[in-house]
C-alpha positions as CSV (number, residue, x, y, z in Angstrom):
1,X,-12.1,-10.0,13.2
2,X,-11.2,-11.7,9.3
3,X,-8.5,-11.1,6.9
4,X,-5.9,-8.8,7.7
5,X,-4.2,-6.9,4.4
6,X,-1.0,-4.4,4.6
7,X,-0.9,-1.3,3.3
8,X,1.7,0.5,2.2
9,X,1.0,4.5,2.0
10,X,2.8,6.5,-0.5
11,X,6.0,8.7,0.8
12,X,9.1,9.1,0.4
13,X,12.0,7.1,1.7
14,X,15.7,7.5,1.8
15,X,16.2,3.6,0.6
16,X,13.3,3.5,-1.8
17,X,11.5,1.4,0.2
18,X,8.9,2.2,2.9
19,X,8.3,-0.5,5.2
20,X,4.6,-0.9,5.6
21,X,3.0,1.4,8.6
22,X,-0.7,0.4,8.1
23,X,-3.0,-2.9,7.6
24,X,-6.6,-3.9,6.2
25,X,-8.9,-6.0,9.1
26,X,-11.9,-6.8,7.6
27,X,-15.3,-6.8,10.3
28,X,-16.1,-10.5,8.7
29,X,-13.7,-13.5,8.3
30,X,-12.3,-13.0,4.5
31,X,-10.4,-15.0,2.7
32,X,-6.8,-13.6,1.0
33,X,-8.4,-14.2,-2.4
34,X,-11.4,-12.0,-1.2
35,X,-9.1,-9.3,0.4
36,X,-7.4,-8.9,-2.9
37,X,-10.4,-9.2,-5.4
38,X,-11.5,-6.1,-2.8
39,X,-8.4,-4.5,-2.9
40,X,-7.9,-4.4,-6.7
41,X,-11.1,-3.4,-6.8
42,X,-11.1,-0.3,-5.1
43,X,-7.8,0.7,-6.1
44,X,-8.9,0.4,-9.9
45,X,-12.0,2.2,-8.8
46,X,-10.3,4.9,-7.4
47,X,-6.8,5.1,-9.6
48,X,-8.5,3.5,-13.0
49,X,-6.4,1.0,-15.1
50,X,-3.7,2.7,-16.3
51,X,-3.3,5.0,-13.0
52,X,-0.2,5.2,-10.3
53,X,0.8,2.5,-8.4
54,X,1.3,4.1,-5.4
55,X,-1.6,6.1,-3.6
56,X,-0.2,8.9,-1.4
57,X,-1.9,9.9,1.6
58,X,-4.2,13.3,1.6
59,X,-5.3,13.0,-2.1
60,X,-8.5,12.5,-3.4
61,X,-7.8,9.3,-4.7
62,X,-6.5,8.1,-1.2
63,X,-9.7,9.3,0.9
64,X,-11.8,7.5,-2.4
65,X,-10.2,4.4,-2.1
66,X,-10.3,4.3,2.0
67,X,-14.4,4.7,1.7
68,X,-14.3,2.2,-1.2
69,X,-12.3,-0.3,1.3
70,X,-14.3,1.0,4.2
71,X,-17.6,0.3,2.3
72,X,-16.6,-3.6,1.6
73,X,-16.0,-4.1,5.9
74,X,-12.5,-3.0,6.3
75,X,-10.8,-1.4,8.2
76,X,-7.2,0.7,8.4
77,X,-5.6,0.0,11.2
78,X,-2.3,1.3,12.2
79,X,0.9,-1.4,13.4
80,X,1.9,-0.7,17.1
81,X,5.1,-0.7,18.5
82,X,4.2,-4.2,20.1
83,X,3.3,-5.8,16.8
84,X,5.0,-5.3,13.9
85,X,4.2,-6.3,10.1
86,X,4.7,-10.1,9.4
């Protein structure tokens, strides 16, 4: 497995912040330069230029940009108990 990216899915929090639950792994080593050009890419794609920073789960534009990220070798893979986000 390559790159790994973290994803942070759209909710609400009591702090503001959401810690991370999620992360990219791409099928084929990746650089972090690649993982973002891919990134950015599907999320303008998906949100456009101008649209929300913040894609919340069960939306459209969330299941677009999973495909989009899916399409490019990725994966979403959820954080277990036994590893947590770095």
């Amino acid at each position: 497995m390559g790159f790994a990216g973290v994803l942070a899915l759209g909710g609400c929090a009591s702090g503001g912040y959401q810690a991370a639950t999620h992360h990219w792994v791409a099928f084929d080593q990746v650089s972090g330069i690649e993982y973002r050009v891919d990134n950015n890419q599907c999320a303008r794609e998906t949100l456009g230029e101008s649209g929300p920073r913040v894609l919340k789960t069960n939306t459209v534009a969330y299941e677009q940009y999973v495909s989009c990220m899916n399409e490019k070798g990725y994966v979403l893979t959820a954080y277990s108990d036994e590893q947590p986000p770095r």
